[in-house]
N, CA and C atoms of all chains as a GROMACS GRO file, in nm:
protein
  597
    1UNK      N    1   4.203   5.315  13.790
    1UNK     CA    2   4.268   5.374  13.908
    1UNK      C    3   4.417   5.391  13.880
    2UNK      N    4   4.518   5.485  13.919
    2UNK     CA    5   4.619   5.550  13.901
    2UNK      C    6   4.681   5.467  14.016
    3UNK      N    7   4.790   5.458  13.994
    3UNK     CA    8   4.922   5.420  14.131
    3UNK      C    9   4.921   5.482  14.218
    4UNK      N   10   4.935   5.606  14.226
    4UNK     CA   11   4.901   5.678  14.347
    4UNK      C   12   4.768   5.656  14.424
    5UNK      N   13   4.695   5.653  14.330
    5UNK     CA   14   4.522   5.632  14.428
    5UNK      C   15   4.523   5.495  14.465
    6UNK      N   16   4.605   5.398  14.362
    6UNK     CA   17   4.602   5.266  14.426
    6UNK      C   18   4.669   5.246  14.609
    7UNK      N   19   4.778   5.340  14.566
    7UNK     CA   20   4.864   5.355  14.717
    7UNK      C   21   4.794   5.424  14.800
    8UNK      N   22   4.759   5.525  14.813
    8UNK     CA   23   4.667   5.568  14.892
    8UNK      C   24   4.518   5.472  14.939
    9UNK      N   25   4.494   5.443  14.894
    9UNK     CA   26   4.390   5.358  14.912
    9UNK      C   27   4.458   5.240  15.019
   10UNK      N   28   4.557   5.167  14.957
   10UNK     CA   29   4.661   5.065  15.043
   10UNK      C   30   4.718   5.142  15.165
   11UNK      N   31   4.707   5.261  15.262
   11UNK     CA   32   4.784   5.325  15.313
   11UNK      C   33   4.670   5.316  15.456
   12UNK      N   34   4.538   5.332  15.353
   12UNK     CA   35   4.423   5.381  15.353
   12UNK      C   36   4.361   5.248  15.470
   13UNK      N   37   4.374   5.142  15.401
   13UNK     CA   38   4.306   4.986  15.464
   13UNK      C   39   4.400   4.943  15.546
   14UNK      N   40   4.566   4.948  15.536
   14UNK     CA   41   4.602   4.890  15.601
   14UNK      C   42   4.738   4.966  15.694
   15UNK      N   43   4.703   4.971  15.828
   15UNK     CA   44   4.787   5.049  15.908
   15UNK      C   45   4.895   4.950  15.936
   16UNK      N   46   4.979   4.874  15.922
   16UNK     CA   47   5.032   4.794  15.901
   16UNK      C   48   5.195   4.845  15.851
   17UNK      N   49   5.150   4.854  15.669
   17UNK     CA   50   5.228   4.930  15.566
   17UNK      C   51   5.275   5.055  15.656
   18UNK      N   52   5.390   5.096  15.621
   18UNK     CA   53   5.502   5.168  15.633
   18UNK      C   54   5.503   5.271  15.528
   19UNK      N   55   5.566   5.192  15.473
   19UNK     CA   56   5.600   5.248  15.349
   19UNK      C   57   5.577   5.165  15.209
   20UNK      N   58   5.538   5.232  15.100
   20UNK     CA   59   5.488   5.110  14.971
   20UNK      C   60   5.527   5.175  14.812
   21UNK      N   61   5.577   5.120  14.734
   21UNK     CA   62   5.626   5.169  14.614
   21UNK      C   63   5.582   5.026  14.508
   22UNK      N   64   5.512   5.128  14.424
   22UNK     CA   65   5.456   5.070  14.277
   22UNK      C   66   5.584   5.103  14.216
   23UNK      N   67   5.622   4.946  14.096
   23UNK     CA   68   5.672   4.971  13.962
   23UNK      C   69   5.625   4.860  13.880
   24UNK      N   70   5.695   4.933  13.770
   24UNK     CA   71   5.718   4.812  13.612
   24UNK      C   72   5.774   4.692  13.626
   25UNK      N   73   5.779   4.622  13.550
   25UNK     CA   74   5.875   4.547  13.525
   25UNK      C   75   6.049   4.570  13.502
   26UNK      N   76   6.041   4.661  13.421
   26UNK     CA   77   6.148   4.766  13.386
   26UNK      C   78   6.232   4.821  13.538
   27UNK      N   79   6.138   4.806  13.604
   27UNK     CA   80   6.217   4.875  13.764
   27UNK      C   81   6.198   5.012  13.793
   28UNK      N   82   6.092   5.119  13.687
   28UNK     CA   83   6.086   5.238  13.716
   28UNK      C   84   5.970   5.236  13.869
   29UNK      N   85   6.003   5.352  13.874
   29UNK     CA   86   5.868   5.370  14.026
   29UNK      C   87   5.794   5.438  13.918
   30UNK      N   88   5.660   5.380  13.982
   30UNK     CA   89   5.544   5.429  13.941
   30UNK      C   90   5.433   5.482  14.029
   31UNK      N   91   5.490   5.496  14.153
   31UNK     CA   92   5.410   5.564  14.264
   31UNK      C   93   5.488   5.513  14.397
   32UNK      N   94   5.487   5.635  14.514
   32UNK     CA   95   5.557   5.555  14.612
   32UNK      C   96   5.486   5.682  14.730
   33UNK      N   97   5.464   5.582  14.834
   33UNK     CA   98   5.439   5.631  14.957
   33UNK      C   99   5.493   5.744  15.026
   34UNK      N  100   5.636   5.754  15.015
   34UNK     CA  101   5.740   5.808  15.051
   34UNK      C  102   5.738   5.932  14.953
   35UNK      N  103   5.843   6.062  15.004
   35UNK     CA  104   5.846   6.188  14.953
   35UNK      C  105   5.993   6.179  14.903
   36UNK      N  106   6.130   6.084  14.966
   36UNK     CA  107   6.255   6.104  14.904
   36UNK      C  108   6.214   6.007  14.772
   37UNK      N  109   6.265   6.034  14.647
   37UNK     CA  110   6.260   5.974  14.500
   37UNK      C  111   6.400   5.886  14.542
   38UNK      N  112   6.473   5.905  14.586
   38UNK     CA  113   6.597   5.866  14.594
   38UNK      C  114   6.574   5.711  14.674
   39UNK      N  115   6.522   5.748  14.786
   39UNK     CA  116   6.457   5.640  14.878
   39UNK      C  117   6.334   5.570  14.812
   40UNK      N  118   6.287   5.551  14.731
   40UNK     CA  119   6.170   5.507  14.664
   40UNK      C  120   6.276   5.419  14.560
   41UNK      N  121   6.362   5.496  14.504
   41UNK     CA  122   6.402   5.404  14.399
   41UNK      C  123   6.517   5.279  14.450
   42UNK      N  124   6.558   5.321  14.556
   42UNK     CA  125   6.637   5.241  14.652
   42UNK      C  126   6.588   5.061  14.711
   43UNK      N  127   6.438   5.139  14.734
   43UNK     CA  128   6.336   5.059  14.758
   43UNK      C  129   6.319   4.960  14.706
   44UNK      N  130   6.301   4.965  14.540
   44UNK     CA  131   6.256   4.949  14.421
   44UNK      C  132   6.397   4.817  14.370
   45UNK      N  133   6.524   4.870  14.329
   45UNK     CA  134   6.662   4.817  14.349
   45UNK      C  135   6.684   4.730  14.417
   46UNK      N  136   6.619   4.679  14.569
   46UNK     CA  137   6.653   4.588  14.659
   46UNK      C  138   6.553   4.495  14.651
   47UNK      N  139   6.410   4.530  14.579
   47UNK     CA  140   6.304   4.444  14.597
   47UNK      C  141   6.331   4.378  14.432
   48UNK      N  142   6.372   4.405  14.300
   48UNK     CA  143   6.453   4.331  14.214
   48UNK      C  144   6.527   4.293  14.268
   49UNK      N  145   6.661   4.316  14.367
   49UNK     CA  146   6.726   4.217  14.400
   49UNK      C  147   6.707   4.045  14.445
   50UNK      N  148   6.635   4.076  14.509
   50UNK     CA  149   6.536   4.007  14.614
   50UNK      C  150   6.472   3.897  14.504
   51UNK      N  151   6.400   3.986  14.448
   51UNK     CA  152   6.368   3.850  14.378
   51UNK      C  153   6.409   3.780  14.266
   52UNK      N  154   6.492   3.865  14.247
   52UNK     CA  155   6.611   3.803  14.129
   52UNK      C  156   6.668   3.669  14.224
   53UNK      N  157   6.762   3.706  14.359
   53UNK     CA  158   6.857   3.615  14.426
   53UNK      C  159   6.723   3.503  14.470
   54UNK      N  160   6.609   3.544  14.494
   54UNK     CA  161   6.511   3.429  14.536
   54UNK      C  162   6.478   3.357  14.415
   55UNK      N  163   6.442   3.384  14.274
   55UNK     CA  164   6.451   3.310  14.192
   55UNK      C  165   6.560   3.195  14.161
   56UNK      N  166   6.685   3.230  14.209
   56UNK     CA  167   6.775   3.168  14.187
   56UNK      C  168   6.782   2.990  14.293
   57UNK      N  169   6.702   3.044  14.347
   57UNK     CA  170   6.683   2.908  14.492
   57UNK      C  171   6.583   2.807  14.449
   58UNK      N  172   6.529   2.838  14.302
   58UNK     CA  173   6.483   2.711  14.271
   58UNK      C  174   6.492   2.688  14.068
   59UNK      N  175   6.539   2.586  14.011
   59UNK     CA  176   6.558   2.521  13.903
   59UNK      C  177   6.414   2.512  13.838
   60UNK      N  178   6.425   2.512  13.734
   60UNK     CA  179   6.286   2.575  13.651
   60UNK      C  180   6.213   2.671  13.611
   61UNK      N  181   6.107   2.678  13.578
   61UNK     CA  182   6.040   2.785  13.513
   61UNK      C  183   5.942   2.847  13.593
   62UNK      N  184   5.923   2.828  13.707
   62UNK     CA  185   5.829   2.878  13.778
   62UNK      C  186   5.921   2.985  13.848
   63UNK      N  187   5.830   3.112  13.821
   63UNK     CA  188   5.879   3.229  13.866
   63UNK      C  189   5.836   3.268  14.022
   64UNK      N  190   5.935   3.353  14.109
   64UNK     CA  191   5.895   3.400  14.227
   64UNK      C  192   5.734   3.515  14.204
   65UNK      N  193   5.593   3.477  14.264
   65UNK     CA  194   5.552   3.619  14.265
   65UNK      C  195   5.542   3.694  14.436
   66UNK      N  196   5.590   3.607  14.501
   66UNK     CA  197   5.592   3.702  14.643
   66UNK      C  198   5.682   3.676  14.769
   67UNK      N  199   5.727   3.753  14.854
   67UNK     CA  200   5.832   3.685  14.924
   67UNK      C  201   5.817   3.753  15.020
   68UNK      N  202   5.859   3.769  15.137
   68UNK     CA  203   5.847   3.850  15.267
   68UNK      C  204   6.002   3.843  15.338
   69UNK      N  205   6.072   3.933  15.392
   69UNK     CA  206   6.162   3.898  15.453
   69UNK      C  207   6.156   3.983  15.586
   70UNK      N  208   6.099   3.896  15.706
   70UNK     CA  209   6.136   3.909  15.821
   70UNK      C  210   6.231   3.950  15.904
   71UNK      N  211   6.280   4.051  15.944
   71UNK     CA  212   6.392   4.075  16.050
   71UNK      C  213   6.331   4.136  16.190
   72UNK      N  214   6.429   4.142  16.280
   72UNK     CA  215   6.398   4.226  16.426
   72UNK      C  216   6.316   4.336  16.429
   73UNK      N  217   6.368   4.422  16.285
   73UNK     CA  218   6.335   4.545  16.283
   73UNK      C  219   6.191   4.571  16.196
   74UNK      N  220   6.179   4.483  16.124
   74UNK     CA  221   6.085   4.524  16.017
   74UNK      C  222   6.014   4.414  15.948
   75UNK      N  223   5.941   4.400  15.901
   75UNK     CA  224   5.939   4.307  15.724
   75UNK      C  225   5.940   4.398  15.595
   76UNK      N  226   5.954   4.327  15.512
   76UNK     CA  227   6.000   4.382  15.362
   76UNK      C  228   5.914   4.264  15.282
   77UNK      N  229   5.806   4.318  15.227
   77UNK     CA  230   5.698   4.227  15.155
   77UNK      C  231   5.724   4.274  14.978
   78UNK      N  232   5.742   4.154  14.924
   78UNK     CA  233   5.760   4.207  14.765
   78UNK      C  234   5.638   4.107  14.700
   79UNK      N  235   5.520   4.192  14.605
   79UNK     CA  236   5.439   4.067  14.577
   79UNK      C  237   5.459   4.144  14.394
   80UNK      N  238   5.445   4.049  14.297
   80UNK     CA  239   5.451   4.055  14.179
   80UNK      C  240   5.337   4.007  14.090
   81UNK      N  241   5.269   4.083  13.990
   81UNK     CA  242   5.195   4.050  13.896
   81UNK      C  243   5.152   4.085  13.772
   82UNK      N  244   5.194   4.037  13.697
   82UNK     CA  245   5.200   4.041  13.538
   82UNK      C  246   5.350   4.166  13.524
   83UNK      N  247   5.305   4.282  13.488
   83UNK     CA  248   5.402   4.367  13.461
   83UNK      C  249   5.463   4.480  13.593
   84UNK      N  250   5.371   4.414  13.661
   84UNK     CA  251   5.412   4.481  13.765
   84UNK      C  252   5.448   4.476  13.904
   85UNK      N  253   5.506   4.551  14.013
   85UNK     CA  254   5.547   4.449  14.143
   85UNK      C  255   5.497   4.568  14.266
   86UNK      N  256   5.509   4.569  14.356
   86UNK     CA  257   5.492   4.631  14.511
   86UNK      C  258   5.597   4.590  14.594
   87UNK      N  259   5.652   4.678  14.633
   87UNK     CA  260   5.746   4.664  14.772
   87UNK      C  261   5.672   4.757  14.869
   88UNK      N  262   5.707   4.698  15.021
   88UNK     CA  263   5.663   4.773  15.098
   88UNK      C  264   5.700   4.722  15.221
   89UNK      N  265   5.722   4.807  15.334
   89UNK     CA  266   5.797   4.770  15.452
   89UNK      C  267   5.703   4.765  15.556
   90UNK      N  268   5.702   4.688  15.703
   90UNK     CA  269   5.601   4.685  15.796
   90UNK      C  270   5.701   4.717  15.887
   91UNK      N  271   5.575   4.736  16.069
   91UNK     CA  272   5.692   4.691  16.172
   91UNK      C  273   5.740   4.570  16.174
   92UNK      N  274   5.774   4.529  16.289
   92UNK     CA  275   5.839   4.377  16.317
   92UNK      C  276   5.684   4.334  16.328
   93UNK      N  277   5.692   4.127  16.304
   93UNK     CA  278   5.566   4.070  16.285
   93UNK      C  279   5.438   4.119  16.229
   94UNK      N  280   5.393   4.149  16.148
   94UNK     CA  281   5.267   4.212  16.062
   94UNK      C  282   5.206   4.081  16.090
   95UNK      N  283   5.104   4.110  16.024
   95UNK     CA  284   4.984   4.034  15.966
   95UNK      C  285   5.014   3.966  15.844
   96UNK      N  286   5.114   3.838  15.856
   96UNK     CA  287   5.170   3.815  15.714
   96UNK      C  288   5.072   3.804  15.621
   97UNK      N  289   4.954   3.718  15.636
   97UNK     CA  290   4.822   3.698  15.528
   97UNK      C  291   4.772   3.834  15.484
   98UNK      N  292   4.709   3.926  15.570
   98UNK     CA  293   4.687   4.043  15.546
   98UNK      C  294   4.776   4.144  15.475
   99UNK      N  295   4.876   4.145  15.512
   99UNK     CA  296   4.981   4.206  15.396
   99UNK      C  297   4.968   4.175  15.279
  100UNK      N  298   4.998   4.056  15.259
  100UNK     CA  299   5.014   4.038  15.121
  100UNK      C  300   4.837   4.064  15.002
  101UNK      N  301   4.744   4.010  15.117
  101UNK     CA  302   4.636   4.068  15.007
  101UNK      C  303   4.616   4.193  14.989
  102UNK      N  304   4.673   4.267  15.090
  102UNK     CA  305   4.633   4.379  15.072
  102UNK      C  306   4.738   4.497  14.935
  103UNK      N  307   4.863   4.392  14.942
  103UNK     CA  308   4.931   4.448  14.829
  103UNK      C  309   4.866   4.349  14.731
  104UNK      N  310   4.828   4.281  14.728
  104UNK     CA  311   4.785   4.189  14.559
  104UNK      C  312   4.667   4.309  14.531
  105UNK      N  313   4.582   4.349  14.626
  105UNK     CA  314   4.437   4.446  14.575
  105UNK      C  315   4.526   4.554  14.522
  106UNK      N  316   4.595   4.626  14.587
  106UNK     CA  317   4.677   4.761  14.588
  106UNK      C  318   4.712   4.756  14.380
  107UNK      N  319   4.778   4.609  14.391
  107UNK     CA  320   4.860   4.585  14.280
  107UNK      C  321   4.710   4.541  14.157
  108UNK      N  322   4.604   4.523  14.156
  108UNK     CA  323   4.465   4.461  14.094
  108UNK      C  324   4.435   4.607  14.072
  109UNK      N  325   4.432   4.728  14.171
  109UNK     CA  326   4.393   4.834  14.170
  109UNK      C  327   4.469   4.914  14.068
  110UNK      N  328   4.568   4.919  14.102
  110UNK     CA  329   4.697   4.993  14.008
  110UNK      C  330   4.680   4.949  13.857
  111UNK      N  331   4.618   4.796  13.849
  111UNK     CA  332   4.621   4.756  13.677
  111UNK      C  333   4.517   4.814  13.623
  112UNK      N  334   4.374   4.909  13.687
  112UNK     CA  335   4.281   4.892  13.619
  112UNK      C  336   4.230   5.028  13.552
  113UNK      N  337   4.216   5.015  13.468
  113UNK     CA  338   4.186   5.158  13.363
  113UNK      C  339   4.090   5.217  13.455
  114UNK      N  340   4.124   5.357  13.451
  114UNK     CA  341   4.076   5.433  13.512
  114UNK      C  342   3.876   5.438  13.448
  115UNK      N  343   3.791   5.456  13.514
  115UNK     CA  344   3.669   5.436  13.482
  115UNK      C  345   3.635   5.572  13.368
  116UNK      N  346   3.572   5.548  13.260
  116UNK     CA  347   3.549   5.703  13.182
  116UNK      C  348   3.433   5.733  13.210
  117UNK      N  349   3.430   5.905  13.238
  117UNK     CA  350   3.348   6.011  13.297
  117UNK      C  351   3.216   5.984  13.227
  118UNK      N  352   3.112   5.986  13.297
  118UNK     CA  353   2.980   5.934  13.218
  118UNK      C  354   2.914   6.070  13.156
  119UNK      N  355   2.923   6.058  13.029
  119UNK     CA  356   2.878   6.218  12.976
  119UNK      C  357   2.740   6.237  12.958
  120UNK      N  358   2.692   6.351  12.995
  120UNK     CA  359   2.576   6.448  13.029
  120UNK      C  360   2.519   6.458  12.859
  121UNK      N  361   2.370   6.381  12.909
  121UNK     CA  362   2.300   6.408  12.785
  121UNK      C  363   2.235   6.522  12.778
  122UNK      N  364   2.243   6.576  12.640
  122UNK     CA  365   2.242   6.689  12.611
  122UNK      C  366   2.108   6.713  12.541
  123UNK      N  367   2.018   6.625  12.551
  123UNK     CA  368   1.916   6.624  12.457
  123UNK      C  369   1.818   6.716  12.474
  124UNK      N  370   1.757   6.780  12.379
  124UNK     CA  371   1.678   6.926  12.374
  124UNK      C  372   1.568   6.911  12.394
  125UNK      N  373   1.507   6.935  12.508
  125UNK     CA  374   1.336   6.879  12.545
  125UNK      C  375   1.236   6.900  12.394
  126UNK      N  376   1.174   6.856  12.418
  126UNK     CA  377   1.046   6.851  12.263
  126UNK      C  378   1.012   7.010  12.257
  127UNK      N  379   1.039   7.062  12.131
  127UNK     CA  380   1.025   7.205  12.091
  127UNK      C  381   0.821   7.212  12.116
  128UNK      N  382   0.753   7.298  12.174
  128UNK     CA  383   0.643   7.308  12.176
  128UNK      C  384   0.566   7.368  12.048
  129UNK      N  385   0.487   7.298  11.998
  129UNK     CA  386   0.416   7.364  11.898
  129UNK      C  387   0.329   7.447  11.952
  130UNK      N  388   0.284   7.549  11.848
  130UNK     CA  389   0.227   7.666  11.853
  130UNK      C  390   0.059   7.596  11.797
  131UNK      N  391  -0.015   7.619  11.859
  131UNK     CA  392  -0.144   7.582  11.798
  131UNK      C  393  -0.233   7.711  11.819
  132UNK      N  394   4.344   2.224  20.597
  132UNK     CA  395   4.476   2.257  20.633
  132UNK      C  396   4.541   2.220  20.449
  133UNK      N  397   4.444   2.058  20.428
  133UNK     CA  398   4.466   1.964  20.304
  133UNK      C  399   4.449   2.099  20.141
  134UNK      N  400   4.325   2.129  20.240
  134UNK     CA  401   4.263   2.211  20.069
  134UNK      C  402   4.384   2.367  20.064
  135UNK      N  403   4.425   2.396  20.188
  135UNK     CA  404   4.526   2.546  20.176
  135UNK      C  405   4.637   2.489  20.084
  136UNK      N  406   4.707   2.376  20.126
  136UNK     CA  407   4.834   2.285  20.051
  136UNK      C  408   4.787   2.283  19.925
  137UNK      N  409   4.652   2.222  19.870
  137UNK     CA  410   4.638   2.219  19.754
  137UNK      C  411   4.608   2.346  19.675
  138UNK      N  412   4.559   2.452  19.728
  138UNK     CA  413   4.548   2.597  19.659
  138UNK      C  414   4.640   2.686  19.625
  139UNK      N  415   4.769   2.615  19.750
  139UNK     CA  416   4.866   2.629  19.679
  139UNK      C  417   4.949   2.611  19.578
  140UNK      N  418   4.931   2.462  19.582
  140UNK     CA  419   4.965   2.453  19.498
  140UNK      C  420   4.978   2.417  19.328
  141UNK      N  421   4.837   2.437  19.327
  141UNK     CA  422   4.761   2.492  19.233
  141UNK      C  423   4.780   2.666  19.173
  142UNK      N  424   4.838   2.753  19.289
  142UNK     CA  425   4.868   2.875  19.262
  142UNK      C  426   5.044   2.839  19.184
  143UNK      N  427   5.079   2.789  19.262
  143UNK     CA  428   5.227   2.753  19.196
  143UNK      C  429   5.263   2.701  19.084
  144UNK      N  430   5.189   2.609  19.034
  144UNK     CA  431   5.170   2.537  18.899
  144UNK      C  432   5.132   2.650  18.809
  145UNK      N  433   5.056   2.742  18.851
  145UNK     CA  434   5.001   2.847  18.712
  145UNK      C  435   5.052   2.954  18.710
  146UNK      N  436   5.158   2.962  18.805
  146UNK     CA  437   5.234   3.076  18.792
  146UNK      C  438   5.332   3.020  18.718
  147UNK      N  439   5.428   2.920  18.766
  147UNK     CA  440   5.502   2.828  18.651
  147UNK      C  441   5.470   2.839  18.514
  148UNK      N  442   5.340   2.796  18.485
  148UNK     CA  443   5.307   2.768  18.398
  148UNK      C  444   5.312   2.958  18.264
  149UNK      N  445   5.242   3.015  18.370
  149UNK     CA  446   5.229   3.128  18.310
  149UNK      C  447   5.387   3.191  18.249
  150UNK      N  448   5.466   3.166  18.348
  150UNK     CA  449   5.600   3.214  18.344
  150UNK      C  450   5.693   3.168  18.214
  151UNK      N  451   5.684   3.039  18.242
  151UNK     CA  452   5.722   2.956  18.130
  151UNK      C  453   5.625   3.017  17.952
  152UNK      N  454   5.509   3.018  17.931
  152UNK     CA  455   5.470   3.068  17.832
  152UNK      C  456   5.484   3.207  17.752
  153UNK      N  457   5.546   3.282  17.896
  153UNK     CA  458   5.550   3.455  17.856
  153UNK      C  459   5.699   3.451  17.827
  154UNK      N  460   5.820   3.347  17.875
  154UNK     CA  461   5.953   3.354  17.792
  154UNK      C  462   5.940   3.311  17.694
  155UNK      N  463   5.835   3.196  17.646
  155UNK     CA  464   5.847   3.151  17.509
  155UNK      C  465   5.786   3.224  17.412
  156UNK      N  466   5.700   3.283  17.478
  156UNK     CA  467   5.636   3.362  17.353
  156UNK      C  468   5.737   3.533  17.349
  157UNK      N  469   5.807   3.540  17.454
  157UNK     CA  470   5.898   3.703  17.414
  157UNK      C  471   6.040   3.636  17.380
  158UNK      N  472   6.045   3.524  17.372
  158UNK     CA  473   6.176   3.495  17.303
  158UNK      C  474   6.225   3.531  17.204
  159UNK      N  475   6.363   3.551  17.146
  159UNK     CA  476   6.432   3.662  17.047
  159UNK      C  477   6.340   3.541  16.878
  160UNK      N  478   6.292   3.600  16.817
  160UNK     CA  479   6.196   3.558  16.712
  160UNK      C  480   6.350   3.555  16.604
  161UNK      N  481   6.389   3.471  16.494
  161UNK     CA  482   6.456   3.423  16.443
  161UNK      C  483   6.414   3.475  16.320
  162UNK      N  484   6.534   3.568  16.253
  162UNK     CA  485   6.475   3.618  16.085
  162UNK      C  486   6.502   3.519  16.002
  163UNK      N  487   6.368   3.545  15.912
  163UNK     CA  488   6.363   3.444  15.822
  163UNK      C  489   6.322   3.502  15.650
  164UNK      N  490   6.315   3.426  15.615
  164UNK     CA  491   6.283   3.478  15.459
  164UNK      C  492   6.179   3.378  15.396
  165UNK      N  493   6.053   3.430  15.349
  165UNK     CA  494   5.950   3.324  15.271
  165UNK      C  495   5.944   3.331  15.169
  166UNK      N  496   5.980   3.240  15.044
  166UNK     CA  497   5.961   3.248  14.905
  166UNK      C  498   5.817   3.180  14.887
  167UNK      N  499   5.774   3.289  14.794
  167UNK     CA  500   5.631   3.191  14.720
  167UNK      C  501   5.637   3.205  14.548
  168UNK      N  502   5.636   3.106  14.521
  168UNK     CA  503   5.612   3.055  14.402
  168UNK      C  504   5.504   3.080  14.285
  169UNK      N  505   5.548   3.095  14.136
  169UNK     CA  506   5.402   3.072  14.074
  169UNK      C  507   5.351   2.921  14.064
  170UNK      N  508   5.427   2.827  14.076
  170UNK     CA  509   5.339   2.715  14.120
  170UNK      C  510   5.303   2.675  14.203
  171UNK      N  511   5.264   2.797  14.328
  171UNK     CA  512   5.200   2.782  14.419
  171UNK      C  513   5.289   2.686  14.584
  172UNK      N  514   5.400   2.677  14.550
  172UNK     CA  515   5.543   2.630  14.618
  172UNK      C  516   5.530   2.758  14.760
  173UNK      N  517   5.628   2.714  14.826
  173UNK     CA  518   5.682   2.814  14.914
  173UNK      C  519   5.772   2.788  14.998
  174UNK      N  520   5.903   2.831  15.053
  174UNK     CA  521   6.036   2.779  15.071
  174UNK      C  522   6.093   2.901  15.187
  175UNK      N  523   6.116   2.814  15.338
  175UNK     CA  524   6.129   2.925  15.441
  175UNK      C  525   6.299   2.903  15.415
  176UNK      N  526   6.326   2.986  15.431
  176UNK     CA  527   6.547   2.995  15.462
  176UNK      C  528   6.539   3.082  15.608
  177UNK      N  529   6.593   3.022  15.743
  177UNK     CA  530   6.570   3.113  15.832
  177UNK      C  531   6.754   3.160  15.888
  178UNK      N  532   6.764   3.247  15.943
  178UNK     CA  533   6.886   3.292  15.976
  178UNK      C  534   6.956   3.182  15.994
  179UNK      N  535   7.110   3.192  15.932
  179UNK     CA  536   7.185   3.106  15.943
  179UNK      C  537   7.226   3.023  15.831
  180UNK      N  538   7.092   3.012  15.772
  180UNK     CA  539   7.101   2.956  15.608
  180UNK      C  540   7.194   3.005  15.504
  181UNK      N  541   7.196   3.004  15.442
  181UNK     CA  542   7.349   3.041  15.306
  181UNK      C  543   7.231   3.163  15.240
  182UNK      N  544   7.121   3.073  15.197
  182UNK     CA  545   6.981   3.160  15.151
  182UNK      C  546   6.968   3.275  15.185
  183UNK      N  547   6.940   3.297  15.394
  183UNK     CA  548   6.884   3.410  15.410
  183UNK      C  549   6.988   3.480  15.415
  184UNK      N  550   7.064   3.472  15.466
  184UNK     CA  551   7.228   3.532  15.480
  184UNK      C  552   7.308   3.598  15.379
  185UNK      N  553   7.242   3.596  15.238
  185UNK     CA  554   7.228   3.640  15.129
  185UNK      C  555   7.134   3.740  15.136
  186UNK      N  556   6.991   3.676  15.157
  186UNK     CA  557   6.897   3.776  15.108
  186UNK      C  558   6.891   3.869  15.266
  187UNK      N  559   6.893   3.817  15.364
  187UNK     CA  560   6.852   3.911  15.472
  187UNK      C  561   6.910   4.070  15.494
  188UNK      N  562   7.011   4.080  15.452
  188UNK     CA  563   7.136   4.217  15.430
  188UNK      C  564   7.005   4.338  15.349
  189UNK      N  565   6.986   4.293  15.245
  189UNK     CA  566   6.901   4.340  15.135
  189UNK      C  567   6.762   4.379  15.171
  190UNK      N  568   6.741   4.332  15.272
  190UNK     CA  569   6.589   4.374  15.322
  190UNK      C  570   6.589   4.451  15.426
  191UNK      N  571   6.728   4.448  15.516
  191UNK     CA  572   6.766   4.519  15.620
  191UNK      C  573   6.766   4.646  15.529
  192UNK      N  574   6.875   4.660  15.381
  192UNK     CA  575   6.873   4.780  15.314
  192UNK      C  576   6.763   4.872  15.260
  193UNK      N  577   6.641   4.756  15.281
  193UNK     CA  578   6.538   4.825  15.227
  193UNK      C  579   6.455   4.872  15.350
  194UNK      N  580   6.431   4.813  15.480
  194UNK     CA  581   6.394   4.888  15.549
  194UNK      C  582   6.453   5.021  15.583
  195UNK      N  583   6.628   5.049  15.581
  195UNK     CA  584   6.665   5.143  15.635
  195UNK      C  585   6.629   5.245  15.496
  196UNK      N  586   6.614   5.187  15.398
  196UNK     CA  587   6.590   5.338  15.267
  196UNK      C  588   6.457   5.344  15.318
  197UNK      N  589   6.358   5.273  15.351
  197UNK     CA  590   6.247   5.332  15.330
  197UNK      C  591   6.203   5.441  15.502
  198UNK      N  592   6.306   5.384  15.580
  198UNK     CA  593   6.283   5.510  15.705
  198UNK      C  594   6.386   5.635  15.717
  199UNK      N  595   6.461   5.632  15.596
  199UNK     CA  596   6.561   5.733  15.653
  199UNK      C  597   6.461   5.888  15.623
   0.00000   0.00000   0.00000
């Protein structure tokens, strides 16, 4: 499955999501809900922030993979796995549990090789003998 | 005359009661921020904290990019 079909699909289950942007590790977008690129990558910039400054709130080796930040206006859900992360915005109070699985599937979906096309056997029925 | 006094005030108690539960539950909800961990940890910072007061700005920024 592709990032986009992963997002769509996430758009798809959960009326919730707002808005949702796939990336790398690297920080590129790799699919985003949204039509401004500008606003997608904005997105993208604040949800590394985020978990850069949240990493910093604890000593050791255990890395942040998800965080939510609550305000009046909205939430801002960032969940992370292996090479890759999800940001995505709600109204005020979501479904905090439900959010987040629904970006961990979104993000399970996005990792998985696309399925290959099952090809059409071509085999030539039994030539009839002539008797 | 006994049972009107008491239906009353039985009506009065659950209006109280009701009243009292519908400010607490529309009361102004307090932003907060949830960290979760890969060791399975998780760490609330709620407004006011040094934490969220840091991170909360940044999520405000990301809601407003993602509705403009």
């Amino acid at each position: 499955m592709d990032a986009s079909q992963a997002l769509a699909d996430l758009t798809e289950i959960s009326s919730q999501i707002e808005a949702a942007v796939l990336f790398d590790v690297a920080g590129a977008v790799q699919g985003s809900t949204l039509t401004d690129a500008d606003a997608s990558a904005e997105l993208v910039r604040t949800a590394g922030e985020l978990l850069e400054a949240a990493a910093a709130f604890r000593s050791g080796e255990t890395e942040v993979t998800q965080l939510e930040a609550s305000t009046q206006d909205g939430s801002v859900f960032v969940v992370r796995d292996g090479g890759r992360g999800v940001v995505a915005t709600t109204a005020p109070e979501p479904t905090v549990g439900l959010v987040f699985y629904d970006l961990k599937s979104c993000l399970r979906g996005a990792a998985e090789e696309p399925k290959p096309k099952r090809r059409r056997r071509t085999t030539k029925p039994p030539e009839e003998t002539a008797s | 005359m006994k049972r009107k006094a008491l239906a009353l005030a039985g009506f009065a108690t659950g209006l109280l009661a009701g009243t009292l539960f519908y400010r607490r539950s529309s009361a102004r909800r307090r932003d907060r921020l949830d960290v979760y961990f890969a060791d399975g940890s998780m760490v609330s910072f709620v407004e006011g904290s040094p934490e969220a007061e840091r991170l909360l700005p940044l999520a405000r920024q990301a809601l407003a990019a993602a509705r403009r």
